[in-house]
RODO-2510 file (C-alpha; in nm, 4 decimals, decimal comma):
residues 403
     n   res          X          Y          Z
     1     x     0,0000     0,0000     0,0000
     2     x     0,1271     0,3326    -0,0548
     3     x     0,0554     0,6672     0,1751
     4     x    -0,0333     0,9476    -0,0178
     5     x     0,1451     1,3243     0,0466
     6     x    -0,0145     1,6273     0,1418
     7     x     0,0386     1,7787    -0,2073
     8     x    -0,1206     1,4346    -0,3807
     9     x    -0,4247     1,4313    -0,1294
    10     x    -0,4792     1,8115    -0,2341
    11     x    -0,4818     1,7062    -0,6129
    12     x    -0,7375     1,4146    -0,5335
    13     x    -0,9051     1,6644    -0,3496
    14     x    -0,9695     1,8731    -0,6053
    15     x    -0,9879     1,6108    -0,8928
    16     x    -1,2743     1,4487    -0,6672
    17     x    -1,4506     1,8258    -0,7020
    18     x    -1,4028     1,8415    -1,0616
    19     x    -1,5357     1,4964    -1,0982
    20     x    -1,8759     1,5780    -0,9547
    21     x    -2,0458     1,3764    -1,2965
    22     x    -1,8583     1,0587    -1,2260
    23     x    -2,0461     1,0136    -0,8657
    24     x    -2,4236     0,9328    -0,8574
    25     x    -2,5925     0,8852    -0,5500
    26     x    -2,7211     1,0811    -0,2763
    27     x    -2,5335     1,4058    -0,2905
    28     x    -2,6455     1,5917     0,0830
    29     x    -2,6136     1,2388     0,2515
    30     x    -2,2220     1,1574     0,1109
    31     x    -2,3105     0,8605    -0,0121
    32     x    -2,0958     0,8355    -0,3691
    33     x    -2,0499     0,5893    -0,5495
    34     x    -1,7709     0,5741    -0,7996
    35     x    -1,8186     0,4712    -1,1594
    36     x    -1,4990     0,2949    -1,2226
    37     x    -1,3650     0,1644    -1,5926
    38     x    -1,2861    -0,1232    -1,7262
    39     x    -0,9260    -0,1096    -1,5967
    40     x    -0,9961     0,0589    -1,2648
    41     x    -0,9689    -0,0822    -0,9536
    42     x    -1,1549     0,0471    -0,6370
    43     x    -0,9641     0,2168    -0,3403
    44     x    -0,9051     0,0343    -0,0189
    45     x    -1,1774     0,1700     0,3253
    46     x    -0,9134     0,3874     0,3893
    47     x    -0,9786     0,6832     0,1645
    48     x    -0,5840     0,7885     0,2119
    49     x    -0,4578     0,4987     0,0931
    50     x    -0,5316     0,3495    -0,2781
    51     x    -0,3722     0,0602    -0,4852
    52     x    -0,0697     0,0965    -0,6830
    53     x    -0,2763     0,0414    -1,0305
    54     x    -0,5756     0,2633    -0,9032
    55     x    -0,3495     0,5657    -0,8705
    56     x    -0,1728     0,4637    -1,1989
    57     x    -0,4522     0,4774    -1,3855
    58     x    -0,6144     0,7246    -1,2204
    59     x    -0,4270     0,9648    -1,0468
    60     x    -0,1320     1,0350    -1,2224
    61     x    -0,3391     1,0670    -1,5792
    62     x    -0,5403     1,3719    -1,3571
    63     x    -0,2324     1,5189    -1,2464
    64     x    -0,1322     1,6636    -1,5635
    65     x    -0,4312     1,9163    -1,5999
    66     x    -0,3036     2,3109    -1,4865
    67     x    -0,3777     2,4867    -1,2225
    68     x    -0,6289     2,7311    -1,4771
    69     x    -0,7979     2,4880    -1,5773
    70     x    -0,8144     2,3307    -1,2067
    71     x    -0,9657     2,6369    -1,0440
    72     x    -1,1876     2,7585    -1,3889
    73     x    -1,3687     2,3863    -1,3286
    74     x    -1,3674     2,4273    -0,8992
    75     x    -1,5572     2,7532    -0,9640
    76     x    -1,8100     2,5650    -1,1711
    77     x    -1,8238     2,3007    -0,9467
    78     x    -1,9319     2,5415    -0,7030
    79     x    -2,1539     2,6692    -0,8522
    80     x    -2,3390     2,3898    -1,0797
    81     x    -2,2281     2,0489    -1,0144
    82     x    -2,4840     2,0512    -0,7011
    83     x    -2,7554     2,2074    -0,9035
    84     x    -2,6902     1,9589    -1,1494
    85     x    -2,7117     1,6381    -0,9392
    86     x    -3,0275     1,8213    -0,7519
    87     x    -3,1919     1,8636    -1,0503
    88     x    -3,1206     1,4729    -1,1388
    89     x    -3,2324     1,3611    -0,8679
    90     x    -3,5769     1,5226    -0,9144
    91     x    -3,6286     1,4326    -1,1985
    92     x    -3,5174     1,1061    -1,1381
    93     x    -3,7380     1,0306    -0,8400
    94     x    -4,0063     1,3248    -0,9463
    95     x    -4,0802     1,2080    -1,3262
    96     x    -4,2327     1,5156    -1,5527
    97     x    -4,6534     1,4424    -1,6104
    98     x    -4,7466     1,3383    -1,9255
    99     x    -4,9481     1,6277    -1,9482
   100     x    -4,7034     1,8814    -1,8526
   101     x    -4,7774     2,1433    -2,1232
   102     x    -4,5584     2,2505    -2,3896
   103     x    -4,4272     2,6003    -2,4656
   104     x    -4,1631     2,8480    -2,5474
   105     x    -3,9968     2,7072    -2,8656
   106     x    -4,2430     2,4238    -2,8706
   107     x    -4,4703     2,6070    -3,1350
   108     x    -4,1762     2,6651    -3,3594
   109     x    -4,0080     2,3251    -3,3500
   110     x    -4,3772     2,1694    -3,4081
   111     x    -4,4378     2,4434    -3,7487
   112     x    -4,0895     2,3358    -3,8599
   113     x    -4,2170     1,9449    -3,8338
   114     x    -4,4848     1,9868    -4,0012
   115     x    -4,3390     2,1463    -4,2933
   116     x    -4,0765     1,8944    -4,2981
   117     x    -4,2969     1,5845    -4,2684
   118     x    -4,3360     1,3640    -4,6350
   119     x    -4,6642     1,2986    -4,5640
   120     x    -4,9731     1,5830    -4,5485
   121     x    -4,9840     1,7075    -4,1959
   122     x    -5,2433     1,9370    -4,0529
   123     x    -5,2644     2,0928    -3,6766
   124     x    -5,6176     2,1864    -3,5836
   125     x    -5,7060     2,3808    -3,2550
   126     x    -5,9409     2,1620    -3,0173
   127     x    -6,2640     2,3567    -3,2246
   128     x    -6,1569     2,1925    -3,5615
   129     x    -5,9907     2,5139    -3,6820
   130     x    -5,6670     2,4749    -3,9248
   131     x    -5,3603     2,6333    -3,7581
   132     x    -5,0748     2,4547    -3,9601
   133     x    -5,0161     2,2641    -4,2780
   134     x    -4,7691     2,1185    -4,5077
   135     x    -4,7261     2,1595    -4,8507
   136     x    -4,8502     1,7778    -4,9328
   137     x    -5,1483     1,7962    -4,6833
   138     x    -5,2747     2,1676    -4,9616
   139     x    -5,1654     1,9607    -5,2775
   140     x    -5,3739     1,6287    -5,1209
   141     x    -5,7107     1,9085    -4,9691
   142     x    -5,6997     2,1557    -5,2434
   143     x    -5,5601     1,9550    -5,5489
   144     x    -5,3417     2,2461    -5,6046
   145     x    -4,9238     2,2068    -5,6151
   146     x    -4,9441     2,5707    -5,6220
   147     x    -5,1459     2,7284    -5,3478
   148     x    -4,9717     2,8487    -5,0290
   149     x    -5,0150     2,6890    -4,6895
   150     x    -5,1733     2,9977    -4,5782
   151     x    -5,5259     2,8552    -4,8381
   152     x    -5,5788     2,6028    -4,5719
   153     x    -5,5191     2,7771    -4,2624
   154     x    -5,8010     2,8759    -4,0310
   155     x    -6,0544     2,6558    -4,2398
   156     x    -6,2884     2,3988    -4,0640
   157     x    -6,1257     2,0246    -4,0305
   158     x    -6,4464     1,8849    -4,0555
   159     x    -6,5488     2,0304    -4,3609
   160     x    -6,3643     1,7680    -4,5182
   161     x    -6,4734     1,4956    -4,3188
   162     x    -6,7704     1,2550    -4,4675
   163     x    -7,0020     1,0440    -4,2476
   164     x    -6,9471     0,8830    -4,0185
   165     x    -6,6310     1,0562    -3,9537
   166     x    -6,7382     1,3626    -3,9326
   167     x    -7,0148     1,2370    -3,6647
   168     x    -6,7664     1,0314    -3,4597
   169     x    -6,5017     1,3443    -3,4998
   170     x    -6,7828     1,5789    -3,3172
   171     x    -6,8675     1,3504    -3,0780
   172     x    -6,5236     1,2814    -2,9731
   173     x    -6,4678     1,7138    -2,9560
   174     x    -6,8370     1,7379    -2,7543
   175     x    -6,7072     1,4562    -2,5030
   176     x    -6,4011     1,6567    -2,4434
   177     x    -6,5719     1,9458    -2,2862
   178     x    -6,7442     1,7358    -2,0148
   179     x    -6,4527     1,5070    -1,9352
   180     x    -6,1422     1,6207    -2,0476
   181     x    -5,8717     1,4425    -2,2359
   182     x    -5,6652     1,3826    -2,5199
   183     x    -5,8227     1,2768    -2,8285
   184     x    -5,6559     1,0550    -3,0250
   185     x    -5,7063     0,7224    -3,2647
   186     x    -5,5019     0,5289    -3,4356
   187     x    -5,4813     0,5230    -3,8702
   188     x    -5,8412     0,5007    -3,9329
   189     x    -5,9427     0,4622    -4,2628
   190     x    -6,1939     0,7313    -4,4362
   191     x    -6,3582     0,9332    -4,7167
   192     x    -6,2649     1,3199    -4,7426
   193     x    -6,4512     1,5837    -4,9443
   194     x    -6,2614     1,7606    -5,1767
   195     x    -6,2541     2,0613    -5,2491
   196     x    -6,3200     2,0446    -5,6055
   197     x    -6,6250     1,8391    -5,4870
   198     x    -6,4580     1,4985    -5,4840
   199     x    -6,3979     1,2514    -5,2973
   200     x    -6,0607     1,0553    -5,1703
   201     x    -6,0298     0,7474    -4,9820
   202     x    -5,7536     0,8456    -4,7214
   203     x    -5,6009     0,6866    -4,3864
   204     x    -5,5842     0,9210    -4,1007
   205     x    -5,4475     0,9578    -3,7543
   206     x    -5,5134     1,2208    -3,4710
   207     x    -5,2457     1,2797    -3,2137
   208     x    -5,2847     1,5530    -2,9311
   209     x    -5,0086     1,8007    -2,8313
   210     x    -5,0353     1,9272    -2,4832
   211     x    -4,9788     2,2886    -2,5601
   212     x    -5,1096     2,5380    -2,3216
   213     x    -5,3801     2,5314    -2,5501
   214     x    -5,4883     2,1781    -2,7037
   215     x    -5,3618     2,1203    -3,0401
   216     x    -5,3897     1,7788    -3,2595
   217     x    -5,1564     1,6763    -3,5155
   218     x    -5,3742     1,4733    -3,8352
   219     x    -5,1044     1,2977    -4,0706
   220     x    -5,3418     1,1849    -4,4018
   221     x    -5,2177     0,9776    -4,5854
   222     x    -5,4136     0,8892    -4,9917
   223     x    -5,5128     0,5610    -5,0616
   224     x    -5,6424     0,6034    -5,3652
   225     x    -5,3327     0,4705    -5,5217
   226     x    -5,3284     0,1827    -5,2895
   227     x    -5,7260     0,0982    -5,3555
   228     x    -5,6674     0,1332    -5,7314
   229     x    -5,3472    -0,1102    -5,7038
   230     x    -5,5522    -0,3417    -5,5003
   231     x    -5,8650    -0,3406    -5,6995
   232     x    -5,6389    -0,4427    -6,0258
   233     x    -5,4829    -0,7181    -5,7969
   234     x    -5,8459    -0,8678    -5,6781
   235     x    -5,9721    -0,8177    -6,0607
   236     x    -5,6385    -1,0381    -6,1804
   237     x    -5,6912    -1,2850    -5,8702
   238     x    -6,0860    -1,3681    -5,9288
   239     x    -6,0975    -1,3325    -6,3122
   240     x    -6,0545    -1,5904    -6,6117
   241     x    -5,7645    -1,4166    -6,8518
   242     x    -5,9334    -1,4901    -7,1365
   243     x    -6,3152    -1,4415    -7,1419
   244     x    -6,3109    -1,2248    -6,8278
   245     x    -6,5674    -1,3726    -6,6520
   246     x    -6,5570    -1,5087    -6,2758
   247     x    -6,2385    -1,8015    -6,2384
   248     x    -6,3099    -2,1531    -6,0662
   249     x    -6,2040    -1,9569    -5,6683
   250     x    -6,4816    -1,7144    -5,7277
   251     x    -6,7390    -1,9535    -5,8143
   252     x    -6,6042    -2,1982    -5,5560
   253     x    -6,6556    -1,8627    -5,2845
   254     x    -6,9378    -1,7454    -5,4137
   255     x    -7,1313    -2,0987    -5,4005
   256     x    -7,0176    -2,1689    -5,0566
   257     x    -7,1454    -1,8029    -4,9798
   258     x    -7,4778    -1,8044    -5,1410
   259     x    -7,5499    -2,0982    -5,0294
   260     x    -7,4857    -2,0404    -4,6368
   261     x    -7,7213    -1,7339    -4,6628
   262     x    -7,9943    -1,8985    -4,8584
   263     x    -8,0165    -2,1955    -4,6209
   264     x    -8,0326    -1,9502    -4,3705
   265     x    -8,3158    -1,7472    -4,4939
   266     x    -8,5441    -2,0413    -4,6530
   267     x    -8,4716    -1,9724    -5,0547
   268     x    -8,3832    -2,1174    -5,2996
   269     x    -8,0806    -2,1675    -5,4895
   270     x    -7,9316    -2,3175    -5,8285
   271     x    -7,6380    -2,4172    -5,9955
   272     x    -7,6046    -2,4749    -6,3649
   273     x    -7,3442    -2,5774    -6,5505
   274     x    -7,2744    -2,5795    -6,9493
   275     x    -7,0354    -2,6963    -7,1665
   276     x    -6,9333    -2,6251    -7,5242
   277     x    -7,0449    -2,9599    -7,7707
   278     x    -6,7740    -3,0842    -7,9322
   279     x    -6,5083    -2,8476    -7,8918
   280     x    -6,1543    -3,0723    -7,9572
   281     x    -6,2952    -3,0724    -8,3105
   282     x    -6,3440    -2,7087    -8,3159
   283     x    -5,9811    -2,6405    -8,2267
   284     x    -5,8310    -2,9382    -8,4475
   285     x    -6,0541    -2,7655    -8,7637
   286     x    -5,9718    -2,4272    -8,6701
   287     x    -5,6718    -2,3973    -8,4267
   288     x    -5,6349    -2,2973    -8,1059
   289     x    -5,6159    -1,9057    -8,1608
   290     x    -5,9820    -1,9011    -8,3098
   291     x    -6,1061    -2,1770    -8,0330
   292     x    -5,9850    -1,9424    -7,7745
   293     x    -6,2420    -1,6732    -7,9585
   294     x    -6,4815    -1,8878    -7,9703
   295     x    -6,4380    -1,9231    -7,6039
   296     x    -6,4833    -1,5449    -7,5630
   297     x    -6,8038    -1,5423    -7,7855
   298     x    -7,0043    -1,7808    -7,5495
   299     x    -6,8354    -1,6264    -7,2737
   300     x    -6,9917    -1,2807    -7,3592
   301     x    -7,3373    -1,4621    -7,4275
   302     x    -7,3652    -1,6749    -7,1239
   303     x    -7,3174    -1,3108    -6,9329
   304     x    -7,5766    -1,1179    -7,1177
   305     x    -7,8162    -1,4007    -7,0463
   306     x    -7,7697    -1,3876    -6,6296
   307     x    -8,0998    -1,3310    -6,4648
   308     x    -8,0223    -1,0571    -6,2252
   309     x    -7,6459    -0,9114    -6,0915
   310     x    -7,6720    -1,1452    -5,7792
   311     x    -7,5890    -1,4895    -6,0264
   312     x    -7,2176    -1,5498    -6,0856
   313     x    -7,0705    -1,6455    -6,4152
   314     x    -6,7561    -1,8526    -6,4139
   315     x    -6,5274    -2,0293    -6,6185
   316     x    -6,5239    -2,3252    -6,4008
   317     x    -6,2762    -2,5659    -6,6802
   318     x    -6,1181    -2,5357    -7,0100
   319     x    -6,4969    -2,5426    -7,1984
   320     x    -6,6827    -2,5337    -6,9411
   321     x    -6,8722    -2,2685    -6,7578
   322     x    -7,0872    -2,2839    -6,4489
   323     x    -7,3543    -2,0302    -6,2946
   324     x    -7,4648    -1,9714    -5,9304
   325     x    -7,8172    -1,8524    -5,8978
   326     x    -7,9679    -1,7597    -5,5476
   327     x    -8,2775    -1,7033    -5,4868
   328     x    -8,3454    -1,8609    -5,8145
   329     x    -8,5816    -2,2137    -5,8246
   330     x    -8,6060    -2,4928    -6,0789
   331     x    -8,8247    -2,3002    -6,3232
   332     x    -8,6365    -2,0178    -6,3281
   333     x    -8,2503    -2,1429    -6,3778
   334     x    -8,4535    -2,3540    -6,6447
   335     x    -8,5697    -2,0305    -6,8371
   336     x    -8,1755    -1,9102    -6,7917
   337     x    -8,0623    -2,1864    -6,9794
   338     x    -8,2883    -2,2095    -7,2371
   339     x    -8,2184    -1,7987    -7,2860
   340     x    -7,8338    -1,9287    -7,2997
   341     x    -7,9035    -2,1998    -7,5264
   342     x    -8,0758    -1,9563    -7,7897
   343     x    -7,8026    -1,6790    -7,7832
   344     x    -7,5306    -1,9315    -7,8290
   345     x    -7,7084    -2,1013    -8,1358
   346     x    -7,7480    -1,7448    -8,2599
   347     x    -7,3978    -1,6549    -8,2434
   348     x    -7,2017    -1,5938    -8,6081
   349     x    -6,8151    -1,6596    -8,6976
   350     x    -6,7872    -1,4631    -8,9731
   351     x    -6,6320    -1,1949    -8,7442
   352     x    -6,3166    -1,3867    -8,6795
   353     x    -6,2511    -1,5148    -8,9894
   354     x    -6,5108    -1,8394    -9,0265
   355     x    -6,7211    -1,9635    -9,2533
   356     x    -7,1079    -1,8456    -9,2624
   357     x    -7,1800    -2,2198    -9,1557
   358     x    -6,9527    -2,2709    -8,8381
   359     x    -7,1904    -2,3230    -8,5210
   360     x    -7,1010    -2,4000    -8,1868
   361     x    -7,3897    -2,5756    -7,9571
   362     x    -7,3841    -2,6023    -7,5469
   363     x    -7,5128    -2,8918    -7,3394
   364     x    -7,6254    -2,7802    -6,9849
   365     x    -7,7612    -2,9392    -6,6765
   366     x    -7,8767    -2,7745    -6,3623
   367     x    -8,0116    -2,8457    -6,0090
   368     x    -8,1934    -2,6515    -5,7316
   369     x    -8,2116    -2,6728    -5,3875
   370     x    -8,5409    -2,6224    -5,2740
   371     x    -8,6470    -2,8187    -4,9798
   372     x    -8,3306    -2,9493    -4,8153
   373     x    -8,2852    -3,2600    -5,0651
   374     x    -7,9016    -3,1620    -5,0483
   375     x    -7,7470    -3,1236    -4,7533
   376     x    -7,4164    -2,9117    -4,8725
   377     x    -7,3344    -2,7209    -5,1903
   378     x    -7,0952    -3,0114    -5,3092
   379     x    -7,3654    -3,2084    -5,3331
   380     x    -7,5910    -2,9792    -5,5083
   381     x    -7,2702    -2,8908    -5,7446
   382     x    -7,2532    -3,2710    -5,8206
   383     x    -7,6164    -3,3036    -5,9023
   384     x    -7,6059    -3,0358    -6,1838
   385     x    -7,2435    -3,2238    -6,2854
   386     x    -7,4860    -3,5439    -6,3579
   387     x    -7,7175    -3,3632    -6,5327
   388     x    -7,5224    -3,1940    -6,8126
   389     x    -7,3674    -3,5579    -6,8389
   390     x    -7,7053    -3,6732    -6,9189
   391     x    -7,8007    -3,3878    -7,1489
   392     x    -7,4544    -3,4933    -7,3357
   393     x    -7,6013    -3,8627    -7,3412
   394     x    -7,9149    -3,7091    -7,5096
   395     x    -7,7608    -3,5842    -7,7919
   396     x    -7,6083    -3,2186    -7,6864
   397     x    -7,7327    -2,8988    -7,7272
   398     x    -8,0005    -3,0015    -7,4559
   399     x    -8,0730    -2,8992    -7,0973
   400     x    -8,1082    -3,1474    -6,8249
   401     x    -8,2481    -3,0953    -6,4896
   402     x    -8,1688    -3,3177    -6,1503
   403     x    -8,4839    -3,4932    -6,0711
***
């Protein structure tokens, strides 16, 4: 152990001063608590007396500083180090509110996020009224690159909002003046009214600022992009390339749907399927090219002959095509086909290159559920499956209903 001299125990002295930020701990009480470094060692008890490496490491690098410098840092120690571990203290056992309310600069450091946010940004007072916006929030509101952020300010929020925004937005304003708090939802997605008497489908989120007086940051965000990209998407997913009616998941959906809710409510519902007579010839004779018009012509046929917007038309295989029908019995999916079977034996070549005397005929079979004779739409899907079979057994170009 080594004993330190009067001159060294003055330096630690004042090193220990300078030092202040390297204690933490209860400063009025004396009880510190050195932070020590990777390499440091911790003194002995006796605070006159330290190891060898501790005052190698520690001391001696200390030492060097001048006397300036020494007494410039003792005089701030004085007076600042204290108020500085006071005010850590506080806050560290006397947290800030959440609601402690924002000033000073506040206003001007929220302006200069709003102008630099990528997304249209509004700030509205707690009555509705505009206060800020961005340049993207006037080019999204007023469908104008060119207008001035000044166009939007001091203009009713919910002006733009469309039921039942608008109605939840009041109700959430008048239930702040009985029992205050800070409104705020998460991205909600809604319709705004445009100014040039539009409308946008938009995502939007409210966030409160505890200013001295309430203020609520809206970030909107368009969709419209988004719902147009996801509309093309769904129309690729659930529709047949070529003739562009419903594919073979649609149908499959749309049966399983139907039928749920008819069972449900007591009515009635059909399934008929057709298939083009013969068509392997048709494409050996003519090729593929004009069999895949062909395809197109019955497609467009078997759709202008659907009883009401409710029935879905699908290509359910490579020639054939199957309907759903709710609500519609045996006598009326038997009018359907016999409306199919006419505009299909109408239908001309001539348009695509064929002789005057090229004709394409459909065999269809159908079956209804009616009074529970099926008990899932498999089985109802099956029965119309061995109908059509029989109407090709017939002779085609015939209609055959499940007995």
């Amino acid at each position: 152990m080594l004993e330190l001299t009067s001159t060294a125990e003055k330096q630690l002295s004042q090193i220990s001063q300078v030092k202040m930020d390297m204690f933490i701990g209860d400063t009025l009480g004396g009880n510190y608590h050195y932070k020590f470094g990777a390499n440091e060692q911790p003194p002995s008890a006796n605070p006159l007396k330290i190891e060898p490496q501790f005052l190698s490491n520690n001391l001696a690098q200390h030492t060097t500083a001048n006397a300036a410098d020494l007494a410039a840092n003792k005089t701030r120690t004085d007076s600042n180090e204290y108020n500085h571990f006071d005010k850590t203290l506080e806050t560290r056992f006397n947290p800030p509110h959440s609601t402690t309310m924002l000033g000073g600069n506040a206003l001007s450091s929220l302006s200069t996020l709003v102008d630099y946010m990528m997304e249209a940004m509004i700030v509205v007072d707690e009555f509705g009224n505009i206060q800020m916006a961005n340049r993207h929030a006037v080019a999204l509101l007023l469908d104008c690159n060119k207008s001035s952020t000044n166009s939007l300010i001091g203009q009713r929020w919910q002006s733009y909002l469309t039921e039942p925004q608008k109605s939840h937005y009041q109700q959430m304003i008048l239930e702040s003046t009985f029992e205050p708090r800070p409104l705020n939802h998460l991205p909600n997605e809604t319709t705004l009214n445009m100014s040039n008497g539009q409308t946008i489908d938009v995502e939007m989120s409210v966030t409160h600022f505890p200013m001295s007086e309430p203020l609520f940051g809206i970030i909107i965000r368009d969709l419209s992009k988004y719902r147009a990209e996801y509309q093309q998407l769904y129309k690729w997913a659930s529709t047949d390339c070529l003739t562009n009616l419903s594919n073979r998941r649609v149908f499959d959906a749309d049966l399983k749907h139907h039928w749920k809710t008819c069972i449900e409510q007591g009515d009635p519902i059909s399934v008929l399927i057709i298939d083009i007579d013969h068509f392997k010839s048709f494409n050996d004779n003519h090729g593929h090219v004009m069999g895949d018009r062909c395809l197109q012509k019955i497609a467009a046929a078997i759709q202008a002959s659907l009883p009401n917007e409710n029935c879905t038309a699908a290509r359910y295989g490579g020639e054939e095509f199957a309907l759903v029908m709710p609500n519609c019995d045996t006598s009326e999916v038997q009018q359907t086909a016999q409306l199919i079977q006419q505009n299909i034996n109408a239908l001309t070549y001539m348009d695509i290159g064929l002789d005057i005397s090229v004709s394409v005929s459909v065999s269809q079979g159908h079956a209804s559920e009616v009074n529970g004779q099926f008990r899932t739409p498999n089985a109802l899907l099956c029965a119309a499956d061995t109908a059509l079979y029989r109407a090709k057994a017939d002779g085609r170009n015939r209609i055959n209903a499940c007995c």
